[in-house]
N, C-alpha and C positions, 0 to 999 in steps of 0.2 A: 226644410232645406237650409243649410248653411251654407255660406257665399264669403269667401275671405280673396281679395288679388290685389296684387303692388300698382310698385307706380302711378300712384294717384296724385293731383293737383292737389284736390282738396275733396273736404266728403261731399259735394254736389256730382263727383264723377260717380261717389258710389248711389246716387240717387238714382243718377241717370240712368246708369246698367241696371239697375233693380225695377224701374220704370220699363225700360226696353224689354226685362224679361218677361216683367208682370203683361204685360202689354201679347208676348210671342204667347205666354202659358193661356189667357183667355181666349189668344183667338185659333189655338190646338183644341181648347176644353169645348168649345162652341161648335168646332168641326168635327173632332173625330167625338166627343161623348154628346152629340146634337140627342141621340136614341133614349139617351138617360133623364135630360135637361126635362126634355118634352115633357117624361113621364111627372116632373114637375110643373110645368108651363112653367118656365123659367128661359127667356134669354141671359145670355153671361153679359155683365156690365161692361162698355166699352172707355178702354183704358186710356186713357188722353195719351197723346204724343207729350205733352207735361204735365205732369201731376202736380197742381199748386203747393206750395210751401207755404208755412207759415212757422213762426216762431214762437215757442212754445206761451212767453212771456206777453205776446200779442195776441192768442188765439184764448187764453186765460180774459185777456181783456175784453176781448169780443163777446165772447160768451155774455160775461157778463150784464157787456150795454145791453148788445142784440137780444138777446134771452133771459136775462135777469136773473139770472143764475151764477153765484159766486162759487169756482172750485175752492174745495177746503183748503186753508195754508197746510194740512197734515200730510197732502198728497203733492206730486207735481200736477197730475192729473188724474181723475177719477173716472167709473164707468159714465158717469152721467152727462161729463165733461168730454170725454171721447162722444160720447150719441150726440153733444150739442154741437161739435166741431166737426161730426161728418153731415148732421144738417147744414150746417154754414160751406158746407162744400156745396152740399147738392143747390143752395138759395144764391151762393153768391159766384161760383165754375160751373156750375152744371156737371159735378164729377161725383161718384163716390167713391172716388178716393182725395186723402190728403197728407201729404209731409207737415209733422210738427216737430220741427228740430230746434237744437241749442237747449237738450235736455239740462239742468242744472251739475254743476258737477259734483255735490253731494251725493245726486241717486243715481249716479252713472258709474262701471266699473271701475278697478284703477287704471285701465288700458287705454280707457279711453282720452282722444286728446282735447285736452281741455282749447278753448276758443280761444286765439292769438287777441284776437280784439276784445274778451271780458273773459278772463280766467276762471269767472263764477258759470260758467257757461261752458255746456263744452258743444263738439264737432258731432252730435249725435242727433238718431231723429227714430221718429217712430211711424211706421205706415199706419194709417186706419183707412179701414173699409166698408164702408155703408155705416159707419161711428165704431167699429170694434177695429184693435191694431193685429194685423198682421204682419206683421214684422219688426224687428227692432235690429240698428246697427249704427255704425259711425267710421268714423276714421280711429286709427291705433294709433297707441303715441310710438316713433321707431326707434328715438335715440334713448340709449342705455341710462343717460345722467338722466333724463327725464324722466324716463319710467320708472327710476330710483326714485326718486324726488318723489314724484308721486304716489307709491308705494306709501313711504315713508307719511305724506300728507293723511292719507287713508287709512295709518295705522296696518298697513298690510306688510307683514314680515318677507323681508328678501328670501332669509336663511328658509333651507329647505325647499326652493322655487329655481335651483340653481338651473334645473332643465330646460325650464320655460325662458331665465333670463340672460342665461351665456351666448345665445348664437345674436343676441341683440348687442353683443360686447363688438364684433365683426362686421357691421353697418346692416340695417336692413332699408330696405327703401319704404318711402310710403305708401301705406297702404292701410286697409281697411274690408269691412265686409257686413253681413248681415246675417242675421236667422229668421225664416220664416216658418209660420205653421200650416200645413195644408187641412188642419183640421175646421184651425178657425174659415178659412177660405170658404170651404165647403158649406159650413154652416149657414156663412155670409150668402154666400152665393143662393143658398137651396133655400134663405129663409127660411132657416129649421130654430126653432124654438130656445133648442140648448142645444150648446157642444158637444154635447152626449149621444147625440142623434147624429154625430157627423164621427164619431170614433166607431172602432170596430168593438173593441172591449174597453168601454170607460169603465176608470178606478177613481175613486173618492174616499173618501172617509168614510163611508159606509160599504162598500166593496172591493175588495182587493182581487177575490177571484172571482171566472179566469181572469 
């Protein structure tokens, strides 16, 4: 599911609506598909009225004391680094979910708005659930010189994007959104082994068809 709406403060609004949804879709999933859950013994995880936040550059630190585990400098964060960060959810909130935002702005699109208070940093964050991410999003940068600028920072060519970047010429307000996977969910949710087990037709490298 994809999730894009204006007028935002700042990307903590778009936490908060992606909390309030994640919040309404488990306690739909727990009532109307209660028939299917069972078939797993499976309750749906109960989604905090605030999903803790942490910062990407903090939750790298923790890891590390906490667990003794250093994520790789080659990554911002790795599978093993997400499972350490959704345990420290469940040890230190009692939640499994958690925000790890102020992704870097090297691994982050160029749309995204870099952070007013460290440029190295941007307005972006990633859900995880029971340590896997279900979702990624942020704030957009709105104004035209900036998304220029930044284009340009990232090596991303204007010419030929004129589609995407003329109606930004017109003012757009702030805004921002997110992409979720219902597949990872499922997975997360059903404690199913691999994500393959939670698609209808998984393709890989060894399968295309169907």
């Amino acid at each position: 599911m994809d999730a894009e709406f204006a007028y935002i403060n700042n990307f903590y609004d778009i936490t908060k609506t992606l909390n309030a949804v994640l919040k309404q879709m488990f306690l739909m999933i727990g009532k109307e598909g209660k028939q299917y859950l069972d078939l797993y013994g499976i309750e749906p995880s109960k989604v905090p009225d605030e999903i803790p936040c942490v910062r990407l550059s903090e939750i790298k630190k923790i890891i590390k004391d906490e667990y003794g585990y250093e994520v790789p400098e080659t990554t911002d964060i790795d599978p093993k680094g997400e499972e350490l960060a959704g345990k420290y959810a469940q040890d230190k909130f009692n939640s499994d979910f958690i925000f790890i935002t102020h992704y870097p702005w090297s691994d982050r699109p160029f749309y995204t708005m870099p952070d007013p208070e460290n440029p190295e940093e941007t307005c972006g964050f990633d859900l995880l659930y029971k340590g896997l991410e279900i979702a990624t999003g942020g704030q957009r940068i709105h104004k035209y010189e900036d998304l220029i600028a930044n284009m340009k920072k990232k090596g991303v060519k204007p010419q030929g994007m004129e589609f995407y970047l003329d109606v930004f010429k017109y003012a757009i307000p702030p805004h921002g959104g997110w992409g979720m996977g219902s597949e990872r969910i499922i997975k997360q949710m059903l404690n199913l082994e691999s994500i393959k087990e939670a698609i209808l037709f998984p393709r890989d490298v060894k399968r295309l068809i169907p």
